[in-house]
C-alpha positions in Angstrom: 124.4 -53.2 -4.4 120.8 -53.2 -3.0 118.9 -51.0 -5.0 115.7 -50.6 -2.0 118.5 -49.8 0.5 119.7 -46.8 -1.6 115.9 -45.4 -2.9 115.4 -45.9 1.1 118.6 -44.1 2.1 118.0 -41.3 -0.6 114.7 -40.1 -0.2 115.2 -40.0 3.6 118.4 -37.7 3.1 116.6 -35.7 1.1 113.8 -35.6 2.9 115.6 -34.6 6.3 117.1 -31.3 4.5 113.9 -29.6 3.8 113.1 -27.7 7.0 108.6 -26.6 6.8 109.6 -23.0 6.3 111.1 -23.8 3.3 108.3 -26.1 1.6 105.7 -23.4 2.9 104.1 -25.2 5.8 103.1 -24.1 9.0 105.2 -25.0 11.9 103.5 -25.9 15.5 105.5 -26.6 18.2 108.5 -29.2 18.9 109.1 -31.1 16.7 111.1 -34.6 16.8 112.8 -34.8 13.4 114.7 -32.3 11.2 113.5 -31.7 8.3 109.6 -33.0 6.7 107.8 -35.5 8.2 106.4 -38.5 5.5 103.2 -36.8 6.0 104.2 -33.5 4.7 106.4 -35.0 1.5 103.0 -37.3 1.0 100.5 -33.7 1.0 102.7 -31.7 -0.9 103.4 -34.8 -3.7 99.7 -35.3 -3.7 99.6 -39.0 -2.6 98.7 -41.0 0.5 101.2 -41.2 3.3 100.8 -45.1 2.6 101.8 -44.8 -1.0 104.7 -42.6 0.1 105.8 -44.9 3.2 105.4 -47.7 0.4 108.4 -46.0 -2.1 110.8 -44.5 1.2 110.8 -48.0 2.3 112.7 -48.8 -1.5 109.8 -50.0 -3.6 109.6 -47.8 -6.6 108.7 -49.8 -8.8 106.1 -49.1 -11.3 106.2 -45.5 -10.2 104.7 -43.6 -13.4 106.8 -40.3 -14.3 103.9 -38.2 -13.0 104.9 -39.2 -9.3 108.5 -39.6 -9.5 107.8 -35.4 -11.0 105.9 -34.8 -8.2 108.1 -36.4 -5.4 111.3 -34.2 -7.1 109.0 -31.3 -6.8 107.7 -32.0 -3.2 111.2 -32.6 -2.1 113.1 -29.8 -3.7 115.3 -31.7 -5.9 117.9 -30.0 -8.4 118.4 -31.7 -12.0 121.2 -34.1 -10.7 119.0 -35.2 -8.0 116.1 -35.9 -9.8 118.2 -37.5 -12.6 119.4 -39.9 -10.3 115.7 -40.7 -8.7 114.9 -41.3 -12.0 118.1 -43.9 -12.1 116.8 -45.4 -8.7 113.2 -46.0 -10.7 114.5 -47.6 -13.9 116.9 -49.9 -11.8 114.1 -51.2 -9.7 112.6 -52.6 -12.8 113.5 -56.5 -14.3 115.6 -54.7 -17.1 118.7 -54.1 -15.5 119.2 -57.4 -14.4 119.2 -59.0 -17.9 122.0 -56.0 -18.6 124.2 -57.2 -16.0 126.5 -59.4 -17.7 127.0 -57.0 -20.2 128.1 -54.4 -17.6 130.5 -57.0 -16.0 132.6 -56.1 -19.4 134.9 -52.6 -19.5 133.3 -50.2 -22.3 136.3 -50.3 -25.2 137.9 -46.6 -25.7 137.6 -46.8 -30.1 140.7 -46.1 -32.1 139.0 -42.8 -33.3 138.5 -41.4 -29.7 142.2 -42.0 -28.6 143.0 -40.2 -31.8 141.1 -37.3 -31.1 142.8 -37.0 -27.7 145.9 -37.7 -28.9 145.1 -34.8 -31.9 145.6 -32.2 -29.1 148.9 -32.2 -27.8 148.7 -28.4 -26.1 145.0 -29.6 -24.0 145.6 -32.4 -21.6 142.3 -34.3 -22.2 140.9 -38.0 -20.9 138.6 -41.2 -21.6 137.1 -41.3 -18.3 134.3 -44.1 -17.0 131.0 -43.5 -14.5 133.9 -45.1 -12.0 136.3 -42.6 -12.4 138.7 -44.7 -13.9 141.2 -42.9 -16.9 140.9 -45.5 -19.4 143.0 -43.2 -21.8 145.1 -39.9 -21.9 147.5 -37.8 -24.4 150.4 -37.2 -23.3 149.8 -33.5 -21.9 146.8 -35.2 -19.7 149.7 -37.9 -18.0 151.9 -35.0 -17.1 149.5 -32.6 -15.8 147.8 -35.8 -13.4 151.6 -37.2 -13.0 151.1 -37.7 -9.5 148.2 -40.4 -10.0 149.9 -42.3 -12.7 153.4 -42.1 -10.7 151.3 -44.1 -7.6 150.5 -47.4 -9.0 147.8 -48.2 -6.3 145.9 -46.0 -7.7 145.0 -48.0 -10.9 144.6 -44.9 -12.6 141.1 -44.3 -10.9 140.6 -40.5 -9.9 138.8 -41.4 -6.9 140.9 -43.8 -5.6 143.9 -41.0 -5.6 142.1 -38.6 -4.0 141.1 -40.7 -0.9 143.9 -43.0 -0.8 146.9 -41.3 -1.8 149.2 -39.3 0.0 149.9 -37.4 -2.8 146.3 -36.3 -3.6 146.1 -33.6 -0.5 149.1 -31.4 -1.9 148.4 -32.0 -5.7 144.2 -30.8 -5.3 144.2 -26.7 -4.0 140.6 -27.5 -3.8 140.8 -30.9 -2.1 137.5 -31.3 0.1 135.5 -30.0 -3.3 137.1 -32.4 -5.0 136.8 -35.3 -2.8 132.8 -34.7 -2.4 132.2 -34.2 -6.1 133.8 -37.5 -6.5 131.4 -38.9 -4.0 128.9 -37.9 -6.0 129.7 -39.0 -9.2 129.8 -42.4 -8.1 126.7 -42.1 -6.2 124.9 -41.5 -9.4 126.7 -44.6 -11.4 125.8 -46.5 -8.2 122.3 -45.3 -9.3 122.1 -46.4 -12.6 124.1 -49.5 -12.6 123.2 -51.2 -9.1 124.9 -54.7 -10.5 128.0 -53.2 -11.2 130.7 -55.6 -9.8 133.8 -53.6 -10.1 131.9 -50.3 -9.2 130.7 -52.6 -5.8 133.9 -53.5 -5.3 135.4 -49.5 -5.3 132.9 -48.3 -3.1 133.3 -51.0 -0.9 137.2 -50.3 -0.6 136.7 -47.2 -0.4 134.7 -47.2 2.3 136.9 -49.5 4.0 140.0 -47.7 3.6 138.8 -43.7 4.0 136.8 -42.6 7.0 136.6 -39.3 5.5 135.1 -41.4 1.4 132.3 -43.6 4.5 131.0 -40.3 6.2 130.6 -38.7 2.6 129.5 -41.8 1.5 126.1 -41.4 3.6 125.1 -37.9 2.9 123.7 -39.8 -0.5 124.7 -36.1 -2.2 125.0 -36.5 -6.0 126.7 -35.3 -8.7 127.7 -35.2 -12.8 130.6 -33.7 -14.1 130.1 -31.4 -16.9 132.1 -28.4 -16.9 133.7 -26.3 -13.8 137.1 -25.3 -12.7 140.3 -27.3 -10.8 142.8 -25.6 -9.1 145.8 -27.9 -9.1 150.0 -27.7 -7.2 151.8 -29.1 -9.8 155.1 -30.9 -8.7 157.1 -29.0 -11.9 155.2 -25.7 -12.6 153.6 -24.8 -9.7 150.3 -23.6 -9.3 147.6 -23.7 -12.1 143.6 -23.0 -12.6 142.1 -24.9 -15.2 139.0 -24.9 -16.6 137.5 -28.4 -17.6 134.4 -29.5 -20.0 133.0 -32.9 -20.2 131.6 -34.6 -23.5 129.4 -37.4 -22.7 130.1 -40.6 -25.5 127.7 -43.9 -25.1 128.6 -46.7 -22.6 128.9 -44.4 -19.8 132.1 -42.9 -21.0 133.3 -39.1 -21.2 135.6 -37.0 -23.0 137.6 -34.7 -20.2 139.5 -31.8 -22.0 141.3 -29.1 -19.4 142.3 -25.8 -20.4 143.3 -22.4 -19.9 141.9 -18.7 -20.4 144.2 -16.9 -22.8 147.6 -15.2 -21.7 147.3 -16.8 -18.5 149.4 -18.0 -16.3 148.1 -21.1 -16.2 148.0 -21.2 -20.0 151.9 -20.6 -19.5 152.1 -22.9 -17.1 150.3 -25.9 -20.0 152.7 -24.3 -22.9 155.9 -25.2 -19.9 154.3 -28.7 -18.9 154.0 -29.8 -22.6 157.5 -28.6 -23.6 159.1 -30.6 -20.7 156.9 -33.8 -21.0 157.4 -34.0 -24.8 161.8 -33.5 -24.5 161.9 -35.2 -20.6 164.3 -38.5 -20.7 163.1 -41.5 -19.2 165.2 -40.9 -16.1 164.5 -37.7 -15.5 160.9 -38.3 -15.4 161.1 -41.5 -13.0 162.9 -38.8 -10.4 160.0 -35.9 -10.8 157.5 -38.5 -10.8 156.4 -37.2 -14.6 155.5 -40.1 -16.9 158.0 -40.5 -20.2 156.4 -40.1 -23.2 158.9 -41.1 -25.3 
């Protein structure tokens, strides 16, 4: 993935949202493009519109902190965005090159971390990647997400199911939401790990494959998944709300736990879900689409 391209692609989308009223400048007249001009990002970062041609055309390397700070400030960004210039920065440097073969390699879920998951049979939790891939799940997590791990081009990758499966629309209430904040996760791993073959390779089928994943794909919005809600149609007890909390381990890999408010339905609707998975035969869950767990 060319790393210039998407420091290029970034700063201009960020760029074009800020409209002169908002970054306190006078307006005068027409004017040809729709949000700052370089000129405008360049006086309010404090550098020459040179310099600031220089790193929109891709080149940030050997940007000191002080200006990467200055150009988040200039150009509005929140604390995903400027993470993620930050990402762009490092990865225009030698080092991640020398760190590419060892992120050719899949990050190894440890023993201890399937345990803990597995230790809490009433929360449906995950091992989850920067590519959205599950790499592990209790048995309470494979039931509540049954519909991606009953479609087996999915490979188990969240993002993949949302765009590509027909099953994704009906399962996510809050589908479009979901869909972008996808997007956005992987345009942040995109960020930090430009030489990442098999995170290459998704985007590029993605963007192959969904017209809806390409035109998302170049609004160059970002996003980190920490904590928030899902509103999910189960295909065996209906409706649920869920609240979710991510725990951030090394190697790019997360913890994902869902769960419910007290005497809620929802929580009802877990208590029902983990009953049934843990006594459903191997039949009956090939015809529901629910994964045995025996």
């Amino acid at each position: 993935m060319d790393n210039r391209d998407e420091v290029s692609a970034f700063l201009r989308s960020r760029r074009d949202k800020i409209t002169p009223e908002q970054a306190g400048l006078p307006v005068y007249g027409q004017r040809r493009v729709p949000g700052l001009r370089r000129g405008e990002v360049a006086m309010l970062a404090g550098v020459s519109v040179e310099y600031y041609t220089r790193l929109e055309r891709g080149n940030l390397k050997g940007v000191s902190d002080s200006v990467l700070d200055a150009l988040a400030q200039a150009l509005r960004l929140d604390d995903t965005e400027r993470m993620h210039l930050y990402d762009l920065a490092r990865a225009a440097g030698p080092a991640p090159r020398a760190q590419a073969k060892r992120r050719e390699s899949r990050p190894v879920v440890r023993p201890s971390v399937t345990r803990i998951i597995e230790g809490m049979p009433h929360l449906p939790a995950f091992v989850k990647n920067e590519r959205l891939d599950n790499l592990a799940a209790n048995a309470l997590g494979r039931a509540l997400f049954a519909p991606m791990y009953a479609d087996p081009t999915t490979g188990a990758n969240s993002a993949r199911f949302a765009f590509l499966s027909p099953a994704a629309r009906p399962f996510y209430t809050d589908w479009e939401r979901v869909t972008h904040e996808s997007v956005g996760v992987l345009r942040v791993a995109a960020g930090k790990n430009p030489y990442d073959k098999e995170l290459s390779n998704l985007i590029g089928e993605l963007c192959t494959r969904s017209d809806i994943f390409r035109t998302m794909w170049g609004s160059h919005d970002v996003h980190v998944f920490r904590e928030g809600t899902k509103r999910l149609r189960h295909p065996v007890v209906g409706d649920l709300e869920l609240d979710h909390e991510s725990m951030q381990l090394e190697d790019g890999l997360s913890v994902v736990v869902y769960s419910a408010p007290p005497n809620s339905a929802a929580e009802d609707a877990l208590k029902l879900l983990a009953s049934w998975s843990a006594t459903a035969g191997q039949d009956q869950a090939q015809g529901t689409g629910i994964p045995s767990t025996n």
